[in-house]
PAZAPA-4460 file (N, C-alpha, C; in steps of 0.05 Angstrom, whole numbers, plus 32768, in hexadecimal, padded with zeros to 4 digits):
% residues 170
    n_x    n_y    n_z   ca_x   ca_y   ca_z    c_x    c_y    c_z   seq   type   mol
   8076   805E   7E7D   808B   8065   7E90   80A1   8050   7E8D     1      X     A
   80B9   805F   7E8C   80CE   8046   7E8B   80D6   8039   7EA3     2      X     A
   80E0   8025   7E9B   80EC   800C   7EB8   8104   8028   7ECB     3      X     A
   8116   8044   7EB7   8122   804E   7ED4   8109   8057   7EE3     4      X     A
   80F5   8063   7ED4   80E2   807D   7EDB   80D3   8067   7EF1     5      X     A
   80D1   804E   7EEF   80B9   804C   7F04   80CB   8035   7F18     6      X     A
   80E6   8035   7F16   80F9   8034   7F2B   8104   8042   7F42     7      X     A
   80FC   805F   7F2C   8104   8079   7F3D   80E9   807E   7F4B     8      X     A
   80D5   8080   7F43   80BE   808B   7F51   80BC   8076   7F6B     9      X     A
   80C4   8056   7F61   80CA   8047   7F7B   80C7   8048   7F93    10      X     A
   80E7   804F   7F87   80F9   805C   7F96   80F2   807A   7FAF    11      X     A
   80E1   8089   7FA2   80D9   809E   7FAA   80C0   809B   7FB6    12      X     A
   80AE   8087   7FB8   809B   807D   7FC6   80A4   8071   7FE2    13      X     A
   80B1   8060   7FDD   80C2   8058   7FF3   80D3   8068   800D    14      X     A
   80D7   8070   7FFE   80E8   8084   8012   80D3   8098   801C    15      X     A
   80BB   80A6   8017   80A9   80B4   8023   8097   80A2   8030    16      X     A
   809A   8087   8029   808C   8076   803E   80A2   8072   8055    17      X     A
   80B5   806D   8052   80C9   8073   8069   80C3   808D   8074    18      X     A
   80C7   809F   806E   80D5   80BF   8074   80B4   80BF   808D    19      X     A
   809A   80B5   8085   8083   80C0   8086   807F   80AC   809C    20      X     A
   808F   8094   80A1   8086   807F   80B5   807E   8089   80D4    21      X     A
   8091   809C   80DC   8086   80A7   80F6   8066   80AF   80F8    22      X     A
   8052   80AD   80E0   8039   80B5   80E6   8029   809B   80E5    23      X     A
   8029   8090   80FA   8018   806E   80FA   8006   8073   8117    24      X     A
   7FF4   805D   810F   7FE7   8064   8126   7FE3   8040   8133    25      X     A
   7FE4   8049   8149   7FE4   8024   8159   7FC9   801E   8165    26      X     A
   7FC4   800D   8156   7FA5   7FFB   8150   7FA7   7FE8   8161    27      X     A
   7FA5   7FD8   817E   7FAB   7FC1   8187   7FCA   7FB8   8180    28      X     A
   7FCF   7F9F   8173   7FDF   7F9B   817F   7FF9   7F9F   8159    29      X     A
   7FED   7FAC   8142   7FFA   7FB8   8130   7FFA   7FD7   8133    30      X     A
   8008   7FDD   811F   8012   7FF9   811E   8000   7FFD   8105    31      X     A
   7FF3   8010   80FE   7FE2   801A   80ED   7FF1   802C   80DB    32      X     A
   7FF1   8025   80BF   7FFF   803D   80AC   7FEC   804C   8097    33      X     A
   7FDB   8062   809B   7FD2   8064   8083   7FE4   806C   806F    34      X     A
   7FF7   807F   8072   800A   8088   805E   800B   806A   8051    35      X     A
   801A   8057   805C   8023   8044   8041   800F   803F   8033    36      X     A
   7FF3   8034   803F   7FE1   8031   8028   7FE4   8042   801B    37      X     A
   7FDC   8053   801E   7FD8   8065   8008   7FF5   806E   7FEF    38      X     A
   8009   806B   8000   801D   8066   7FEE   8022   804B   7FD7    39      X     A
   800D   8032   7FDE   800C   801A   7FD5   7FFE   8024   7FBA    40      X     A
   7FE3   802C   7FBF   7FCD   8030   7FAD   7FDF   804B   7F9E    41      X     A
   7FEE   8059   7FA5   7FF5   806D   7F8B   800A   805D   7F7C    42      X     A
   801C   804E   7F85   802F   8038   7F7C   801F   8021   7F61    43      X     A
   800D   8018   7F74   7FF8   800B   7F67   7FE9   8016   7F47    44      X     A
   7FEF   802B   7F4D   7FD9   8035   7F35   7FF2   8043   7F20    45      X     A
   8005   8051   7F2A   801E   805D   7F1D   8029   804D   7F16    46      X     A
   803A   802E   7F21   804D   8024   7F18   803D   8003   7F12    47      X     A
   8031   8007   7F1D   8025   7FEA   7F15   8025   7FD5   7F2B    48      X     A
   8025   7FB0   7F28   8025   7FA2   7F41   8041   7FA0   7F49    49      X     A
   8056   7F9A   7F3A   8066   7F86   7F38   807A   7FA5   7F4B    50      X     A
   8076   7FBB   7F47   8086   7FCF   7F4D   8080   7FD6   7F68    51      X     A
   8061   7FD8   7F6A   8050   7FDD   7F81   8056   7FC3   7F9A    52      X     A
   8061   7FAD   7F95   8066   7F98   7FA3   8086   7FA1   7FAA    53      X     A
   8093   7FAA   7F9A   80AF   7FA4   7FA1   80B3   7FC7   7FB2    54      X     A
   80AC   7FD7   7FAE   809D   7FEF   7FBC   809D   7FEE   7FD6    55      X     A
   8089   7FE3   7FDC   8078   7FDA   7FF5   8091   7FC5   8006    56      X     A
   8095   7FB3   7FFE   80B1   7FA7   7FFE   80C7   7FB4   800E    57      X     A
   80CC   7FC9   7FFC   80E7   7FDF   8009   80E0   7FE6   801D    58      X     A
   80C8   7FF8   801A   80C2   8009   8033   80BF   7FF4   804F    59      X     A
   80AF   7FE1   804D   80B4   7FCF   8060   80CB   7FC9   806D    60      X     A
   80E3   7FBC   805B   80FD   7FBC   8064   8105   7FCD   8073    61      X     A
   810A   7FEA   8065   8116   7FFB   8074   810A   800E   808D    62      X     A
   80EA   8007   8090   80E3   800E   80A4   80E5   7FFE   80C0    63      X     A
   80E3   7FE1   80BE   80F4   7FD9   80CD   8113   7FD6   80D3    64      X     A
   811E   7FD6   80BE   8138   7FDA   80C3   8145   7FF9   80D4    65      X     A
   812D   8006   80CC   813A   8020   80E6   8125   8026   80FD    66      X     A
   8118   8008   8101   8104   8008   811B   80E6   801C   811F    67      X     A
   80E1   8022   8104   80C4   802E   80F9   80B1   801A   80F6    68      X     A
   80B4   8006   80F1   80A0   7FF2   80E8   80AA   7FD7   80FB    69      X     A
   8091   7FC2   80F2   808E   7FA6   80F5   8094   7F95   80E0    70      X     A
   8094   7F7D   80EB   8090   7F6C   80DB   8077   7F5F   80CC    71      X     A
   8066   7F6D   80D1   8048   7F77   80CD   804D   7F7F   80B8    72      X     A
   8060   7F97   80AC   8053   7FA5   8098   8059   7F91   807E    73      X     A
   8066   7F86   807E   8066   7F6A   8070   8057   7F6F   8052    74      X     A
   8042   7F52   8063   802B   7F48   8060   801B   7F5E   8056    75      X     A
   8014   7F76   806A   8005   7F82   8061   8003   7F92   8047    76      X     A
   8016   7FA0   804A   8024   7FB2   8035   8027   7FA7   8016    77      X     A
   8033   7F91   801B   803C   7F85   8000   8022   7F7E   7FFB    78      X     A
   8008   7F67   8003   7FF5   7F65   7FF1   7FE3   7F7B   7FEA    79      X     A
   7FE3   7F87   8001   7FD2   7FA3   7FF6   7FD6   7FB2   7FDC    80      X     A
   7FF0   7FAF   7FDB   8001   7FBA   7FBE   7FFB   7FB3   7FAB    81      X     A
   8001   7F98   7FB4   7FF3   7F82   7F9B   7FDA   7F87   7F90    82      X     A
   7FC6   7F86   7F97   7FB2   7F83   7F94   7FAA   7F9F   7F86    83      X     A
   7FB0   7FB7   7F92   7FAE   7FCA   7F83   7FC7   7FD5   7F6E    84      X     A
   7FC9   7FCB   7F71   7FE6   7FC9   7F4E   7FD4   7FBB   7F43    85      X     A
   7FCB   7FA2   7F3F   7FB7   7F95   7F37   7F9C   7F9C   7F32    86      X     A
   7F92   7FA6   7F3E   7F74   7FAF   7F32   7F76   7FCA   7F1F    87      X     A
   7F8F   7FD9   7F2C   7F95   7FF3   7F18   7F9F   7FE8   7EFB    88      X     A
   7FAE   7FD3   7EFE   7FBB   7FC6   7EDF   7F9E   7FC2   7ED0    89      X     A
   7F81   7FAD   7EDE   7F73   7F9D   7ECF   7F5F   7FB0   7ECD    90      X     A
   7F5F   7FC7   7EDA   7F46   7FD4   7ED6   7F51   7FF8   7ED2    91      X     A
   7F6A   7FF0   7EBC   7F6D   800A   7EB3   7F70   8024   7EBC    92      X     A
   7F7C   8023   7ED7   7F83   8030   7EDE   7F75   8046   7EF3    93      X     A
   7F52   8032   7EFD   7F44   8041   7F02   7F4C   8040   7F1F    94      X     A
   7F46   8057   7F33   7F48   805A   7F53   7F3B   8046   7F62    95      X     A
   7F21   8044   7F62   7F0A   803C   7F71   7F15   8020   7F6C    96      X     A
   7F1C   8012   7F5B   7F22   7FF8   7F5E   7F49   7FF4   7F71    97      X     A
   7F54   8005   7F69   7F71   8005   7F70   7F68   8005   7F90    98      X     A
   7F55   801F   7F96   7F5C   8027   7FB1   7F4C   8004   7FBF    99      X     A
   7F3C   7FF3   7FB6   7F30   7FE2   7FC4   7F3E   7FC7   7FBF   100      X     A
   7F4E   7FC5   7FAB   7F67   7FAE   7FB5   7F7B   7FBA   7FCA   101      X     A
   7F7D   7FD1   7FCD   7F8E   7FD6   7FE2   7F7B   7FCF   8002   102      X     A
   7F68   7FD5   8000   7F5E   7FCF   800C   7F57   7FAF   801C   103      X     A
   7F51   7FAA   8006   7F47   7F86   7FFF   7F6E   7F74   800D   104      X     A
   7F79   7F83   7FFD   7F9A   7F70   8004   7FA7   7F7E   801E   105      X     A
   7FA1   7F94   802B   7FAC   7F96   803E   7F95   7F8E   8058   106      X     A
   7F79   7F9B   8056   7F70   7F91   8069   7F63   7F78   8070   107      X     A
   7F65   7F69   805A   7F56   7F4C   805D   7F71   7F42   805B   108      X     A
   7F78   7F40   8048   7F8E   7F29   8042   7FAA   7F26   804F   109      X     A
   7FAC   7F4C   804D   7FC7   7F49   805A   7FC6   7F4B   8075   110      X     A
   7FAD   7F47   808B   7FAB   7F46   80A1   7FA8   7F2D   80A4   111      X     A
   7FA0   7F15   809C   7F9F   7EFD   80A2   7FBA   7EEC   8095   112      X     A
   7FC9   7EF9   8086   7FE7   7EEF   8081   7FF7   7EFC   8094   113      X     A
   7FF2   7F19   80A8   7FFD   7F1C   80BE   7FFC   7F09   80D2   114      X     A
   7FF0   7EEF   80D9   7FE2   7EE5   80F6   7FFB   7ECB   80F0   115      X     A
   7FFF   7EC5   80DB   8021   7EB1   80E4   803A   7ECA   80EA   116      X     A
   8033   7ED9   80D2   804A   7EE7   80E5   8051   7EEF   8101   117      X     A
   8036   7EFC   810B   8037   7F0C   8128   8043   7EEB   8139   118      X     A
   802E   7ECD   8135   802D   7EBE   8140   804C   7EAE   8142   119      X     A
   8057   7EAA   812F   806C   7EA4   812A   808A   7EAA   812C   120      X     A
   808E   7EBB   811C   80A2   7EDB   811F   80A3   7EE4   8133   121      X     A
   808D   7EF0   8141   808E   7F07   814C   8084   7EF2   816C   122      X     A
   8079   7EDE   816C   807B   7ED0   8185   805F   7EDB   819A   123      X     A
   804A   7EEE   818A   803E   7EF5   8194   801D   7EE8   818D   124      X     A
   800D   7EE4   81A3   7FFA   7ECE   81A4   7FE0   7EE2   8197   125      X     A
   7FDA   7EE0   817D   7FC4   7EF2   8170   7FAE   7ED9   8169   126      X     A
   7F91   7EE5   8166   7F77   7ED3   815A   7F7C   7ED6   813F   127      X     A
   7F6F   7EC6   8130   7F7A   7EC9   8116   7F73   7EE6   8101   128      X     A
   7F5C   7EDF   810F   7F4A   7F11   8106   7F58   7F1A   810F   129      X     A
   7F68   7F1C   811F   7F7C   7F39   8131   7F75   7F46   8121   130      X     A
   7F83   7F4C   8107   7F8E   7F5F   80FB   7F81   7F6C   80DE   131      X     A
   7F6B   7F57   80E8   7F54   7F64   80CD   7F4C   7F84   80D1   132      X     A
   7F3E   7F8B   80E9   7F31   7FA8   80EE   7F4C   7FB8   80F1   133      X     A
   7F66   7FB6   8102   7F80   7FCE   80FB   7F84   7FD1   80DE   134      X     A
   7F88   7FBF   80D6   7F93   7FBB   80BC   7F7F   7FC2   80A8   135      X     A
   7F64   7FC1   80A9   7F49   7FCD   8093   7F4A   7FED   809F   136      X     A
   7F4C   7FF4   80B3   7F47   800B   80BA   7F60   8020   80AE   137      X     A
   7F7F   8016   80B2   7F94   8027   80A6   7F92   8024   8086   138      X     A
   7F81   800F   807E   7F88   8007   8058   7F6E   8021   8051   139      X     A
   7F5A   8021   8066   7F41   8030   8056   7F4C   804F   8056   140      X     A
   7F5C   8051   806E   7F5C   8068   806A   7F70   8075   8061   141      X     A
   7F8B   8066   8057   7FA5   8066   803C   7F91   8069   8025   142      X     A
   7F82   805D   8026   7F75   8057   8001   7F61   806A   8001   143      X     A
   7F53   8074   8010   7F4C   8090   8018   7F5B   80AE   8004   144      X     A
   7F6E   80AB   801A   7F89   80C9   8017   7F89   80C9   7FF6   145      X     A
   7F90   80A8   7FEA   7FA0   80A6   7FDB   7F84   80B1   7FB8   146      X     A
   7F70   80A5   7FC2   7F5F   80AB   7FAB   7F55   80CE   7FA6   147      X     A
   7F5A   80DA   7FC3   7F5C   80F0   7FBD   7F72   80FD   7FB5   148      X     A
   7F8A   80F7   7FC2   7F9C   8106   7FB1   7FA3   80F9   7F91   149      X     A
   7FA3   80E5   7F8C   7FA8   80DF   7F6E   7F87   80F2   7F64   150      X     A
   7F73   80EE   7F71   7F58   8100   7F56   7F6A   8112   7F56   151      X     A
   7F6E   812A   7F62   7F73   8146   7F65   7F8D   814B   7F57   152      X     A
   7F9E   8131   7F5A   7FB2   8133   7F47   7FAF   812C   7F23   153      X     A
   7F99   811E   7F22   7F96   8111   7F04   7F91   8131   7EF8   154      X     A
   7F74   8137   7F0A   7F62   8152   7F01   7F78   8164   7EFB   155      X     A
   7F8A   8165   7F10   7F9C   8183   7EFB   7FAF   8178   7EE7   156      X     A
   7FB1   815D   7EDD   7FC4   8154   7EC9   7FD8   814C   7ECC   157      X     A
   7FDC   8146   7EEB   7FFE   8141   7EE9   7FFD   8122   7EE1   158      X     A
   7FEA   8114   7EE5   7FFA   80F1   7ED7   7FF0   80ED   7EBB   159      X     A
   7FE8   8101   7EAF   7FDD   8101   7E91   7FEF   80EE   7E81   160      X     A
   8008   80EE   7E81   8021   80DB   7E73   8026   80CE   7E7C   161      X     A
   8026   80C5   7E9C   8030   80B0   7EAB   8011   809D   7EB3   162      X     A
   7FFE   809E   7EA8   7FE4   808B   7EA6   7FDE   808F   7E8C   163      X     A
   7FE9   8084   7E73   7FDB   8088   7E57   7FC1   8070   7E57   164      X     A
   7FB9   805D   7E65   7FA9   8043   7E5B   7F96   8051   7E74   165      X     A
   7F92   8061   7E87   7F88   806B   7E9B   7F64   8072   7E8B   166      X     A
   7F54   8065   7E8A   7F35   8072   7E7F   7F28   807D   7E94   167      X     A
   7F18   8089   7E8C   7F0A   80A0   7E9D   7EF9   8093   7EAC   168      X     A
   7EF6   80A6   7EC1   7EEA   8093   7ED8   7EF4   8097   7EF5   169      X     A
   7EE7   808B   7F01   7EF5   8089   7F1E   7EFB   8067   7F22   170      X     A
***
């Protein structure tokens, strides 16, 4: 895939993580997204980390900038990305590992890099777990959506050219 093609798909990730933000669900004291996970882990596995971070990135921005999101989605979003851009890069492109760094970076990691934020930023007095169980519960079930719609999409061929290093497998 070229640097426009996986600028544009970005691009187009982003904005359906925007467009899609009105469907969150409120966990205590975060807002729950499965859509973005699951937009992370297809990012993750399609464009890779470095795209999947800057991705995650946008959509964050502009969801708070038009009062859809927190400053929560941060933290979350971006390592979750990470991590599955990353395991999809080192392990070839397989799901089962993509969908559990999304997992691994939004609900562990990127909920305990939420607790300066909320504490800090946001002025609000959280334990340092707050945000482990909201935050594991919206990543399992983003990385969920997302492993079924990419199988169902592999199975009829549509990423056949856009995953050439992709080996068989889950």
């Amino acid at each position: 895939m070229s640097h426009v093609q996986k600028l544009t798909t970005a691009g187009v990730l982003a904005a359906a993580g925007v467009a899609l933000s009105p469907f969150s669900i409120p966990v205590g004291v975060a807002r729950c997204f499965p859509v973005q996970h699951m937009i992370n882990v297809i990012a993750g596995v399609l464009l890779g980390p470095a795209y999947a971070v800057a991705m995650a990135f946008a959509t964050s921005l502009f969801r708070n900038l038009i009062g859809t999101g927190t400053l929560l989605a941060f933290p979350g979003s971006m390592l979750g990305a990470l991590l599955a851009g990353l395991a999809a890069k080192y392990m070839r492109g397989r799901l089962v590992p993509a969908c559990a760094g999304e997992m691994l970076g939004t609900g562990v990691l990127g909920a305990l890099a939420a607790y300066p934020v909320a504490a800090f930023l946001m002025g609000r007095e959280v334990a340092l777990f707050a945000f482990v169980i909201p935050f594991s519960v919206s990543s399992v079930g983003g990385a969920v959506i997302a492993f079924v719609l990419l199988t169902v999409l592999m199975r009829a061929g549509i990423f056949k050219t856009r995953m050439p290093n992709r080996q068989n497998g889950l």
